[in-house]
C-alpha positions, 0 to 999 in steps of 0.5 A, spaced: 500 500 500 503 507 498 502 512 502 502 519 500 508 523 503 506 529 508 510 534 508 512 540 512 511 547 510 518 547 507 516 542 502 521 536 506 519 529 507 518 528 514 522 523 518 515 519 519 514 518 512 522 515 512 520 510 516 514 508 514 517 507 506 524 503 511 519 499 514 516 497 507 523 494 504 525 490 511 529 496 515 530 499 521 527 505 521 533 508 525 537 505 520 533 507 514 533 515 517 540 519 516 543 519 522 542 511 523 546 511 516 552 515 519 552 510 524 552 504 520 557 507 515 562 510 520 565 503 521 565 501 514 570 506 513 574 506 520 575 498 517 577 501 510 581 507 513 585 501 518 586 498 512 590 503 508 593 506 515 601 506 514 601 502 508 601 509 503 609 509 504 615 505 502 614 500 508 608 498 510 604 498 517 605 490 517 613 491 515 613 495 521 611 491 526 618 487 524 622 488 529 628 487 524 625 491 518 624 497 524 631 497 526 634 497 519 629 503 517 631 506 523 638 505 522 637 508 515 633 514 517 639 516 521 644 515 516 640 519 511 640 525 517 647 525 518 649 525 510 644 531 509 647 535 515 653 534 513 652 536 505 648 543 508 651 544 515 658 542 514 661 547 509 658 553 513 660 549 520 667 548 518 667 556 515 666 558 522 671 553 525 677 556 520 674 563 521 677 563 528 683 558 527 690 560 526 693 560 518 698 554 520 693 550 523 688 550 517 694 548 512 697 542 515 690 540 520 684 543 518 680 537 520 682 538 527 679 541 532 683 547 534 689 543 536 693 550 537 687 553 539 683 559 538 685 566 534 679 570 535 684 576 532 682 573 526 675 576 525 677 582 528 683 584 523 678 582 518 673 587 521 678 594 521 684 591 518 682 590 512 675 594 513 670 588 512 665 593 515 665 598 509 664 592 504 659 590 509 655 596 510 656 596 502 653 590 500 647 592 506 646 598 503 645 595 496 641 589 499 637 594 501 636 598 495 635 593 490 630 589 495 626 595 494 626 597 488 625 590 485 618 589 491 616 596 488 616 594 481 614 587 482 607 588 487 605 594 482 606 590 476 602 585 478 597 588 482 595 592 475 595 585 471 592 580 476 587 585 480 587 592 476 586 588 470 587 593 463 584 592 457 592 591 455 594 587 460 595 581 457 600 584 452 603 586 458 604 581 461 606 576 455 611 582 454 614 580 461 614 572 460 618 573 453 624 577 457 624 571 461 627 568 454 633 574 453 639 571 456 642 576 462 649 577 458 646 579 452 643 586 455 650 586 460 653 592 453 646 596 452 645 596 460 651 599 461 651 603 455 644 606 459 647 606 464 652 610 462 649 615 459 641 614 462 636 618 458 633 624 461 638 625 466 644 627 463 649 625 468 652 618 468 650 614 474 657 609 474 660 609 480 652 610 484 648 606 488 643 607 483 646 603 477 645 597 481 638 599 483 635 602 478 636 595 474 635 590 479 628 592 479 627 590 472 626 582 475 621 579 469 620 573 474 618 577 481 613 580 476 611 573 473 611 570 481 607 575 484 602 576 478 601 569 478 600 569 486 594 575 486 591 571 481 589 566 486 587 571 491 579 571 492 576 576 488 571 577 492 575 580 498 576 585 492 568 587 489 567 587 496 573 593 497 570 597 491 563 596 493 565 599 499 568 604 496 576 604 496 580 606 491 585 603 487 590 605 492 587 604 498 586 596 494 593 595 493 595 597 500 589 595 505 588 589 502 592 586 497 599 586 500 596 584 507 594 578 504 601 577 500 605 576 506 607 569 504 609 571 497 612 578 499 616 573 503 619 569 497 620 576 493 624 578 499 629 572 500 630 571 493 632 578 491 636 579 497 640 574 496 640 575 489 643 582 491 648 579 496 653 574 491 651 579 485 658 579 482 659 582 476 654 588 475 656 591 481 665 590 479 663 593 472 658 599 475 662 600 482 670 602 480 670 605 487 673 600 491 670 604 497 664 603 494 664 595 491 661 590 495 664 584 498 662 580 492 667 585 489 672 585 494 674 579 497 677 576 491 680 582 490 683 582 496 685 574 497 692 575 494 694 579 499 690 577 506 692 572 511 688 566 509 685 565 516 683 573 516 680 572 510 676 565 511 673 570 518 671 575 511 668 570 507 665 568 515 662 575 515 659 575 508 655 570 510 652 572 516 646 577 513 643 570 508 642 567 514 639 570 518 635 574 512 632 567 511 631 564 519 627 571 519 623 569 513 623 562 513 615 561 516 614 565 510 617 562 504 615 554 507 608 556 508 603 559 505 600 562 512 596 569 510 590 567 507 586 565 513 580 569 514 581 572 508 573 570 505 570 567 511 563 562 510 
């Protein structure tokens, strides 16, 4: 016999008629209504979640079990940690041994650990005897300079072809990929020439600061990154910001750059990096010696500085990319910055 469904005055089926129908075919009502099918499946997927468990990797859970094949993993594990540590932490530890060990110890016995002791008047001849502090606040200064043009350049440029979105932008931006293609050596002689005699300015920039800014922020491949990065930021965060009344300013400062922490932390290491171990631009633009960084500097003083002074230099030199990436290490590794962007 069929009974007619009763409905609510939503128009839904009410739980009565769920049971009547479950009890027609043979089942439980509380089986048959949503909540008993939950609890009836919820077991079925425990068995097939215990099933797959820890048998997604190279050694299942069973293998595991093993005590043998526990101990060989572990064992192997452990072999693996100490060749990574050797390979990415070994070559900076032994610069900071030698960078406070006497010369003759680091020629005859460099693996020794201090068998003579240590020389901490390394570091400082390598600070004022040989002004490492000038080159360093040198290399600081072009660091900074660079890492700001190149943020400048790459959020404005992307923040126009993402979110701004021109009736030309994707010439633009198919114009930026295409410079991706243009080996770096090939514009070395018109970049200099540009540089030498900049348009508009009428005085050279050779020997200035803003020789190696200014050049630094055509980076094709920041603009691509942050492009590509605003393309996937919600654009209801932005409809709502217009609709509110912001302007275009006001988008790309107040809401925009705040959600871009994480790429702004990718832009930031990789020009900042890219700056400090840049080598040859600053040696043909910088003649000054006073002026040139320690990427210039320190080859040109190699011959004629004490080693173990010159290994507490190069120890120096690395002090800055260290730390700059410990700082914006949760940055570059996550993707943190999104999270109450577009909230429901």
């Amino acid at each position: 016999m069929t009974y007619p469904p009763t409905t609510d005055g939503s128009g839904r089926a009410r739980a009565g008629t769920t049971a009547v129908a479950a009890g027609a075919r043979g089942l439980a009502p509380d089986v048959a209504s949503p909540a008993g099918a939950a609890r009836v499946a919820e077991p079925v997927r425990k068995r097939k979640a215990s099933q797959f468990d820890g048998g997604r990797g190279y050694v299942s859970a069973k293998d595991w079990r093993n005590p043998r094949v526990s101990a060989t993993m572990k064992v192997l594990h452990t072999i693996l940690l100490v060749v990574l540590f050797v390979v990415g932490i070994g070559p900076m530890l032994l610069l900071a041994k030698f960078a406070i060990t006497p010369t003759q110890d680091i020629i005859r016995t460099p693996l020794a650990i201090f068998p003579h002791g240590m020389r901490w008047a390394n570091v400082s001849e390598a600070w004022n005897d040989v002004h490492i502090s000038r080159y360093f606040l040198n290399t600081i200064w072009l660091a900074a300079g660079s890492w700001f043009v190149q943020l400048l350049v790459a959020t404005t440029g992307g923040y126009v072809i993402s979110v701004l979105r021109p009736a030309w932008g994707k010439i633009i931006n198919g114009l930026v990929i295409a410079t991706l293609f243009v080996p770096s050596v090939v514009l070395l002689v018109p970049l200099y020439l540009t540089i030498l005699n900049p348009p508009g300015i009428g005085t050279s920039l050779i020997n200035s600061f803003w020789a190696v800014w200014l050049p630094a922020g055509a980076s094709a491949f920041n603009v691509v990154l942050m492009t590509r990065f605003f393309d996937s930021l919600p654009r209801e965060v932005f409809e709502a910001a217009k609709v509110d009344g912001a302007s275009s300013f006001r988008l790309f400062w107040s809401v925009v750059l705040p959600m871009s922490k994480p790429i702004l932390g990718v832009v930031s290491v990789f020009a900042t990096i890219a700056s400090w171990k840049d080598f040859l631009w600053p040696m043909l633009v910088l003649k000054d010696p006073d002026k040139q960084p320690l990427s210039v500097r320190l080859p040109a003083i190699a011959s004629q500085t004490d080693l173990g002074v010159f290994l507490a230099s190069l120890a120096i030199s690395t002090l800055i990319p260290v730390v700059f990436f410990l700082a914006f290490q949760r940055l570059f590794l996550s993707g943190a910055g999104l999270g109450g962007a577009v909230k429901g």
